[in-house]
LUMPANU-728811 format. One record per residue (C-alpha): residue in three letters; x, y, z. Coordinates in nm, 3 decimals. Each point is the difference from the previous one (the first is absolute). Layout:
REM residues N
<kemar r="ala" u="X" v="Y" w="Z"/>
...
This chain:
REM residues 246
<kemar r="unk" u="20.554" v="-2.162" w="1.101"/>
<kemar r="unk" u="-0.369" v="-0.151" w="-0.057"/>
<kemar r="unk" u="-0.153" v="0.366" w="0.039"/>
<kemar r="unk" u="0.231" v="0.123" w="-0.203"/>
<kemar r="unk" u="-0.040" v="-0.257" w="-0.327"/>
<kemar r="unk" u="-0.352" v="-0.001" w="0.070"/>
<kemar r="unk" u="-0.011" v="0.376" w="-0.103"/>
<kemar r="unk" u="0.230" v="0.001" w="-0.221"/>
<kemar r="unk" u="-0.226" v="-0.213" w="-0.202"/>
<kemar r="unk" u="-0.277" v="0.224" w="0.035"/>
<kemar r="unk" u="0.216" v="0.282" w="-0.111"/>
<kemar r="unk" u="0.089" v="-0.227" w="-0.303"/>
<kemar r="unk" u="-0.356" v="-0.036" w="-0.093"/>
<kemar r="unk" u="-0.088" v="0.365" w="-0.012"/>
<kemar r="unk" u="-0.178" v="-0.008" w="0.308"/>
<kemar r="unk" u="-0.254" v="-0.199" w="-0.115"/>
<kemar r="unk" u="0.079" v="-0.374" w="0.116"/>
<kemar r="unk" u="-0.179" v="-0.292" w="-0.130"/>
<kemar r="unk" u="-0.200" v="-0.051" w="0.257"/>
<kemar r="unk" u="-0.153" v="0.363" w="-0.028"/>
<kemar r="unk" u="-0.097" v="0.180" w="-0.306"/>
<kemar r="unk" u="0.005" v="0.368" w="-0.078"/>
<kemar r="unk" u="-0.335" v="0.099" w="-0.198"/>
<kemar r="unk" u="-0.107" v="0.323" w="-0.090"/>
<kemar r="unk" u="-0.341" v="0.033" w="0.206"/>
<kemar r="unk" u="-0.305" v="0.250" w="0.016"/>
<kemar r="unk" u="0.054" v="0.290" w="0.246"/>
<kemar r="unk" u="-0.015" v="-0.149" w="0.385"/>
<kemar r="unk" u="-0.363" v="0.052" w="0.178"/>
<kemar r="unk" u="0.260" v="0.003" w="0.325"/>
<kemar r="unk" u="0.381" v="0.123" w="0.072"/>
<kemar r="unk" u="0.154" v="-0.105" w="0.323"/>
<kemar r="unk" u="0.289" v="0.191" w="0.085"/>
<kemar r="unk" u="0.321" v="-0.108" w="0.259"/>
<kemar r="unk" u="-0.160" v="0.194" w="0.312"/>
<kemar r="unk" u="-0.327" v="-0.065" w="-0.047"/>
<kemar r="unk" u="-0.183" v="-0.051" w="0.348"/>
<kemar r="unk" u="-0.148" v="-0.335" w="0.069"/>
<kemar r="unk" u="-0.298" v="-0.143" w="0.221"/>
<kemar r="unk" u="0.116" v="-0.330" w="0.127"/>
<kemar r="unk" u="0.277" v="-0.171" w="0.100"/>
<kemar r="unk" u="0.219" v="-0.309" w="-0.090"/>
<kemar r="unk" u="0.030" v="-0.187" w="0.348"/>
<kemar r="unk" u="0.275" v="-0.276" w="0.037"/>
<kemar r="unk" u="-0.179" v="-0.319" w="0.175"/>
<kemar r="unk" u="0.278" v="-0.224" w="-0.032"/>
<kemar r="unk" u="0.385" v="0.003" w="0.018"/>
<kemar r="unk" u="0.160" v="-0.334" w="0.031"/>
<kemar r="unk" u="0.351" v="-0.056" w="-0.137"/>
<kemar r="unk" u="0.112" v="-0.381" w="-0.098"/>
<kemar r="unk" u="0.359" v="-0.090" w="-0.016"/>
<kemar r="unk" u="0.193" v="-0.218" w="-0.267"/>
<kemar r="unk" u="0.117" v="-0.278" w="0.125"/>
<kemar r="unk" u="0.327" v="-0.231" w="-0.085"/>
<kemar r="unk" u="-0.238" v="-0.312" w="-0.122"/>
<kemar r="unk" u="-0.221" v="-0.093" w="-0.303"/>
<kemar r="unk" u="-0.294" v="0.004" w="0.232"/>
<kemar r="unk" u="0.014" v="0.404" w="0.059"/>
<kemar r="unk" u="-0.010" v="0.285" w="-0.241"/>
<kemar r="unk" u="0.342" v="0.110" w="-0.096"/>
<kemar r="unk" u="0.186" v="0.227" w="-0.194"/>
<kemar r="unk" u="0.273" v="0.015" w="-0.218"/>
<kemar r="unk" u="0.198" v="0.352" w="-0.066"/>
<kemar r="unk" u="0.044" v="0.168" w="-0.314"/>
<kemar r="unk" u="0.276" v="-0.126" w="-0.233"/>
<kemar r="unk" u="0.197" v="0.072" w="-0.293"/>
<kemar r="unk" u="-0.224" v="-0.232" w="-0.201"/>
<kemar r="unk" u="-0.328" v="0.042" w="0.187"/>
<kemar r="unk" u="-0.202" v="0.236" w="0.196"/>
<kemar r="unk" u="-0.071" v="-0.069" w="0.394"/>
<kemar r="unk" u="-0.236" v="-0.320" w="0.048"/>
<kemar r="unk" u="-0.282" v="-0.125" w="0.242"/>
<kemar r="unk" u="-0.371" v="0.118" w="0.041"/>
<kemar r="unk" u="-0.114" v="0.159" w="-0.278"/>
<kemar r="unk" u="-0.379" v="-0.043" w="0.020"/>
<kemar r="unk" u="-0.278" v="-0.064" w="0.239"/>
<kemar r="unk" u="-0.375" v="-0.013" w="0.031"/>
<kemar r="unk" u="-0.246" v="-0.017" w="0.344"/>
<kemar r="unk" u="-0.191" v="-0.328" w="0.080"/>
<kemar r="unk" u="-0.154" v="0.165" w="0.259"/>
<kemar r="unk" u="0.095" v="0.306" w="0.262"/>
<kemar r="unk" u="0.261" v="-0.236" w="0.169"/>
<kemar r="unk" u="0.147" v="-0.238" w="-0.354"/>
<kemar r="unk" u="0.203" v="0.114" w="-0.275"/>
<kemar r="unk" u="0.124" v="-0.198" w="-0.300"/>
<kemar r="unk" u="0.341" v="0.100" w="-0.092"/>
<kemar r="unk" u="0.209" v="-0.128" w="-0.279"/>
<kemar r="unk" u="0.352" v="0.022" w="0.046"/>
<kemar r="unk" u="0.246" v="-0.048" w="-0.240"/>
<kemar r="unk" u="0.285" v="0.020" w="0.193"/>
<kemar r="unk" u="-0.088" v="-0.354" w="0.118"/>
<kemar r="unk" u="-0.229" v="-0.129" w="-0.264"/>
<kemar r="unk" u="-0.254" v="-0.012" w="0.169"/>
<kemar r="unk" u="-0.388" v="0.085" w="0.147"/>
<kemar r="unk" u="-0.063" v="0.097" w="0.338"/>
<kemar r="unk" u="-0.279" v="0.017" w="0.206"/>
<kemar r="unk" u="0.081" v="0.270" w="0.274"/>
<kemar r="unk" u="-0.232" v="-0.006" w="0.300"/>
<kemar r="unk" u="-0.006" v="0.275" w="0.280"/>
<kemar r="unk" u="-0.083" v="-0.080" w="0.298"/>
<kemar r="unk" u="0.016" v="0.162" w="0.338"/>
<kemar r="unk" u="0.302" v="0.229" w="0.132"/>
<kemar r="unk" u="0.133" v="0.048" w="-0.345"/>
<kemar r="unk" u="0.096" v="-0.374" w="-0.042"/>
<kemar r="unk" u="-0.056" v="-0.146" w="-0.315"/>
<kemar r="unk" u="0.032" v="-0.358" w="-0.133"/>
<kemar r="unk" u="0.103" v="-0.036" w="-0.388"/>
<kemar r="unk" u="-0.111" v="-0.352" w="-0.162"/>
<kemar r="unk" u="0.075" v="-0.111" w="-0.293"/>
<kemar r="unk" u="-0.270" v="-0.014" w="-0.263"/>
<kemar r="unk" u="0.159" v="-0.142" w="-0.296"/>
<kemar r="unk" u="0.298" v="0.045" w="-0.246"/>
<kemar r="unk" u="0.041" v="0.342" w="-0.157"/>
<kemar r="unk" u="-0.268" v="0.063" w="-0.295"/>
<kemar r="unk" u="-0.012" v="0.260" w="-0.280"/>
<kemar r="unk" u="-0.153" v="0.304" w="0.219"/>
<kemar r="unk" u="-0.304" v="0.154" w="-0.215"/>
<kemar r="unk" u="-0.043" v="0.351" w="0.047"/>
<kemar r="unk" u="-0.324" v="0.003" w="0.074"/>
<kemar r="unk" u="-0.198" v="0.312" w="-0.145"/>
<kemar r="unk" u="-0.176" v="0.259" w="0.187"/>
<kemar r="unk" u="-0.319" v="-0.070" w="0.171"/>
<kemar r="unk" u="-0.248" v="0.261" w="-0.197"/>
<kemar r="unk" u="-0.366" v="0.132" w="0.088"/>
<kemar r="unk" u="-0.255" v="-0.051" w="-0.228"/>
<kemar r="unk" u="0.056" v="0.322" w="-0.157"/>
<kemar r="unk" u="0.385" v="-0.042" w="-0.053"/>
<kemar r="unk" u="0.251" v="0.157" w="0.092"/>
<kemar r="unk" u="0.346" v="0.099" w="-0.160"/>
<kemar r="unk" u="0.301" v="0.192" w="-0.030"/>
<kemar r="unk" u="0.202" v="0.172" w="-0.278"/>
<kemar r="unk" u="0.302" v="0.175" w="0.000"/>
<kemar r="unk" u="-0.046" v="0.336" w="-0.193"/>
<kemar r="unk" u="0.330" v="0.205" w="-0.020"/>
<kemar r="unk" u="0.353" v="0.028" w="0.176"/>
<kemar r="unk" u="-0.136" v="0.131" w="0.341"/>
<kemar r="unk" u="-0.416" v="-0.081" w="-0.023"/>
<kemar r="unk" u="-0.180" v="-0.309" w="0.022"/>
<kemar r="unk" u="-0.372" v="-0.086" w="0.009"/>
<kemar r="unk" u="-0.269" v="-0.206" w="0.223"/>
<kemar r="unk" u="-0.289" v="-0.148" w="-0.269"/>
<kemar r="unk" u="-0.323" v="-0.066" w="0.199"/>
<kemar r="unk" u="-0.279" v="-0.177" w="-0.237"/>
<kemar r="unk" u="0.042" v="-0.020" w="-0.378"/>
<kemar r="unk" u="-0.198" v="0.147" w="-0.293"/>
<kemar r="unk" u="-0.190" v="0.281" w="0.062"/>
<kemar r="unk" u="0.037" v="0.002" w="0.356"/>
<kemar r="unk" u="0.352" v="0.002" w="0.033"/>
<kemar r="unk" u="0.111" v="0.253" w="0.252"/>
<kemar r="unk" u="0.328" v="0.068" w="0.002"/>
<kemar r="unk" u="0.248" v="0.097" w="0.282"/>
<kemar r="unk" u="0.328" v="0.173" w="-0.064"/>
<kemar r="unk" u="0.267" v="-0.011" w="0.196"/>
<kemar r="unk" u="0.295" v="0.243" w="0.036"/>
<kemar r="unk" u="0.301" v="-0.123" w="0.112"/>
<kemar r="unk" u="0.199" v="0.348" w="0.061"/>
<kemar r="unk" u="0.280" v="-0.184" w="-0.172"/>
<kemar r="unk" u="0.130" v="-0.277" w="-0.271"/>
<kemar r="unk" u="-0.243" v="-0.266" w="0.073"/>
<kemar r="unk" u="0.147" v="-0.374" w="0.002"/>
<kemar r="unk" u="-0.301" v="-0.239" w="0.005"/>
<kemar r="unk" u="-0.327" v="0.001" w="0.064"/>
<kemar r="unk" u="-0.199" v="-0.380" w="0.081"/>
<kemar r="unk" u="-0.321" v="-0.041" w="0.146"/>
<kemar r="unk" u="0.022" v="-0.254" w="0.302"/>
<kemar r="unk" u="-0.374" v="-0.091" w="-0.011"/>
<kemar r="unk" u="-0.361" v="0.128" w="0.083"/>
<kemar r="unk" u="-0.163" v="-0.120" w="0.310"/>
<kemar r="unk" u="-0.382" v="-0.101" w="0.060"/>
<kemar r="unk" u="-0.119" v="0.404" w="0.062"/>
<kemar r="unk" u="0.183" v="0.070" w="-0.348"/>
<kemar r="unk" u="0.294" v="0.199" w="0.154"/>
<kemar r="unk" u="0.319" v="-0.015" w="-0.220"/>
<kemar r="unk" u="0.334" v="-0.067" w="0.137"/>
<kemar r="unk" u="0.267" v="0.149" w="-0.189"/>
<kemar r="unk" u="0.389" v="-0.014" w="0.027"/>
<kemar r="unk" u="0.185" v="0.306" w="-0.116"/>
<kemar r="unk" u="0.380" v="0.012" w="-0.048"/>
<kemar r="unk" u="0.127" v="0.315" w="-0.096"/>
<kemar r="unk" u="0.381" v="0.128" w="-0.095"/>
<kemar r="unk" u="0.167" v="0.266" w="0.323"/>
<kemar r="unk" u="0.166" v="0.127" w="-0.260"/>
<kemar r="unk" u="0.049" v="-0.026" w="-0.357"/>
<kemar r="unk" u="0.286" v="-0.182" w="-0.150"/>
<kemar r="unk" u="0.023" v="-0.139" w="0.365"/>
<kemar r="unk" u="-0.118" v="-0.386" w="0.112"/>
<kemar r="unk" u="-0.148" v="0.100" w="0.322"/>
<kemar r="unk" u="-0.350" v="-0.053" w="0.010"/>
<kemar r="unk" u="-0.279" v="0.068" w="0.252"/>
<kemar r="unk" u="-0.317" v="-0.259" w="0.038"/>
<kemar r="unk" u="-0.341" v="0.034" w="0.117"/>
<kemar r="unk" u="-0.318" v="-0.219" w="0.005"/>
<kemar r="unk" u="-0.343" v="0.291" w="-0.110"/>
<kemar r="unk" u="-0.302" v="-0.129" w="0.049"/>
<kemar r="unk" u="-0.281" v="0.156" w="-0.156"/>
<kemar r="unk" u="-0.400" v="-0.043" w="0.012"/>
<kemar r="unk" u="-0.195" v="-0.092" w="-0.287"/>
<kemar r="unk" u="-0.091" v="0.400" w="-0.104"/>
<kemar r="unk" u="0.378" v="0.022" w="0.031"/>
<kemar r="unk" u="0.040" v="0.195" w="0.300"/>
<kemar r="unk" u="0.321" v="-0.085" w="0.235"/>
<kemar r="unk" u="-0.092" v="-0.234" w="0.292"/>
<kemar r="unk" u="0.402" v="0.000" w="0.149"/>
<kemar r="unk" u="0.333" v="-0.055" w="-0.076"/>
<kemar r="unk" u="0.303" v="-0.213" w="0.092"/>
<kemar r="unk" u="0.349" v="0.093" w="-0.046"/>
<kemar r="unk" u="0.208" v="-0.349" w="-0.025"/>
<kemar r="unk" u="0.369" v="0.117" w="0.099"/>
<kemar r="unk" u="0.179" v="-0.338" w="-0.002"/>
<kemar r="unk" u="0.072" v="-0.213" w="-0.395"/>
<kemar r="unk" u="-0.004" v="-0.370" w="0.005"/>
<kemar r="unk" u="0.360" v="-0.174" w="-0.013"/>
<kemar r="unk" u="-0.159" v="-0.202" w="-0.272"/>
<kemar r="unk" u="-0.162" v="0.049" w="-0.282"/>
<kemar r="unk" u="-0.363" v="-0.034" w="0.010"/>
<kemar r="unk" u="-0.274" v="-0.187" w="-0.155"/>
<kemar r="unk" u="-0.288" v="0.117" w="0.225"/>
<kemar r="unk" u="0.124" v="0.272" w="0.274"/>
<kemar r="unk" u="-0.394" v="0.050" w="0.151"/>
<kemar r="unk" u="-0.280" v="-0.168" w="0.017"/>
<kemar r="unk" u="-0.339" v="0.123" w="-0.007"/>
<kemar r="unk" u="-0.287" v="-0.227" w="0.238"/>
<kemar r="unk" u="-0.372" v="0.088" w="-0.116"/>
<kemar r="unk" u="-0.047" v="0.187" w="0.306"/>
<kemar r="unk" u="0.232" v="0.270" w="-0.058"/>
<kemar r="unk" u="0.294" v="-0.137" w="0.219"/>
<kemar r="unk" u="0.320" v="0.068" w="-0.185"/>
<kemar r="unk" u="0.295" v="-0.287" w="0.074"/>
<kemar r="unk" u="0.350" v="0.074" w="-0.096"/>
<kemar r="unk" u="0.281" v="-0.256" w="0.025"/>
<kemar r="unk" u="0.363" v="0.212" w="0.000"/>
<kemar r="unk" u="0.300" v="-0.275" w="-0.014"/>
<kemar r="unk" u="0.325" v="0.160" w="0.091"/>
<kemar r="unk" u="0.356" v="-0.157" w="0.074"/>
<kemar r="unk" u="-0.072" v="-0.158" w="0.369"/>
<kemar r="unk" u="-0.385" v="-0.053" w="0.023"/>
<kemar r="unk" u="-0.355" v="0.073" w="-0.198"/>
<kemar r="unk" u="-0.239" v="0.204" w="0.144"/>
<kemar r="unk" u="-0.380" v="-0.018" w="-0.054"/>
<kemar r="unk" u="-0.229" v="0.313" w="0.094"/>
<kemar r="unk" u="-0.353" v="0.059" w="-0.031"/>
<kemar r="unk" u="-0.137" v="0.310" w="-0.057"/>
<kemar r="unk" u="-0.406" v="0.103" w="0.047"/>
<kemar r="unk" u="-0.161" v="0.305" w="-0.141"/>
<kemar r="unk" u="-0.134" v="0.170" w="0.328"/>
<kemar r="unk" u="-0.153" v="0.345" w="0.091"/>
C-alpha cells in the first residue's frame, strides 16, 4: 500500500515531485546508459538486523491502518561505525542503537521523539546536484557556472525519482535511482550509482527490498565513502554498510 501511494503521488505530479525539479538543461558532457560496465564494487561490511520489541524501551512498529500508514523507524544517522541515532515514531521516541559483537545490539533511549530534520546533502566544494529532465532522463550536476559538467542518465524506462544521497570526501556522488518496470505499473526497481567527480561510473547497487515505513532518511552517507542503510520491515530493522572497493 505505501509503495503504491507513494507513486501514485509522483504520477500525480507529472513526474516531477517536489523534491526534484525538471529543468530544461544544456546538452550532457556525459550519458550513462543501464549496462554500462563499471570499475569498482559496492561491498556490504555490515548486516545486523534489530528486532522490535513489546516495550517502550525498544524500537517498534505499528502496521498500516485505515487512517494511517505503517509506523516505527523512519530515520537514522551514524555516530560512529558501531552507533546510529534512530527516531522512531512508532514509539515516540530517539534511540541510540549500539552494535556490538555477534550481531547483538543494545537500544537506549536517548530522549523523547523530536521533529526529525532532513538534513541536506553533504556537498564538495564545487557542488553537486541533481535535476530531473524528462519522463525517462535525469541528470548528475558537478560544479556550477561555467564549469558545470553535466551527466545524463538514461533510465531505459519511465523514470520515478531521482535524489542525490550525498558526496563523500574524494567527491564521488551517490545517487539513488528509482525507475517504473513498466509504465502505468507501480513496480519499481532501485539502485544506489556512484559516480567520480569527471562523472564517470565508480559501481552500482541494486536495493531489492522497500522499507515497511515510510522514510525520512533511507541511507546515510559517512565522509569516507561508507554508505549505511537502515531497512525497517514488519519483524526487525536491519542496518548494512556498504564500502566502495576494487
Amino acid at each position: 500500500m505505501l509503495r503504491d501511494m507513494v507513486i501514485v503521488g509522483i504520477l500525480g505530479a507529472g513526474l516531477c515531485p517536489g523534491v526534484l525539479f525538471c529543468a530544461e538543461t544544456q546538452p550532457p558532457d556525459r550519458t550513462l546508459h543501464t549496462d554500462e560496465t563499471t570499475s569498482a564494487r559496492l561491498v556490504k561490511t555490515l548486516d545486523v538486523t534489530v528486532p522490535y520489541g513489546s516495550d517502550e524501551n525498544s524500537l517498534g512498529f505499528v502496521p498500516a491502518g485505515d487512517e494511517h500508514e505503517a509506523l516505527g523507524p523512519n530515520a537514522f544517522e551514524v555516530k560512529n561505525a558501531s552507533t546510529f541515532m534512530v527516531n522512531d515514531i512508532a514509539r515516540h521516541k530517539f534511540f541510540s542503537v549500539r552494535l556490538g559483537s555477534g550481531g547483538r545490539a543494545a537500544v537506549t533511549v536517548v530522549s523523547a521523539s523530536i521533529p526529525w530534520r532532513q538534513l541536506e546533502p553533504r556537498m564538495d566544494a564545487s557542488g553537486v546536484r541533481v535535476v530531473k529532465t524528462g519522463a525517462e532522463t535525469g541528470e548528475i550536476v558537478f560544479g556550477s557556472g561555467a564549469g558545470e559538467r553535466h551527466v545524463a542518465i538514461e533510465a531505459g524506462g519511465p523514470l520515478a525519482s531521482l535524489n542525490l544521497i550525498g558526496v563523500d570526501d574524494a567527491g564521488r556522488a551517490f545517487v539513488l535511482v528509482e525507475r517504473f518496470r513498466q509504465v502505468g505499473r507501480t513496480e519499481i526497481d532501485r539502485e544506489v550509482m556512484v559516480l567520480d567527480r569527471q562523472g564517470a561510473l565508480v559501481t552500482r547497487l541494486a536495493i531489492t527490498d522497500i522499507p515497511a515505513i515510510p522514510m525520512l532518511r533511507e541511507f546515510f552517507l559517512a565522509e569516507d565513502g561508507a554508505l549505511y542503510r537502515m531497512a525497517p520491515g514488519v519483524a526487525a530493522v536491519r542496518f548494512t554498510r556498504f564500502e566502495v572497493r576494487p
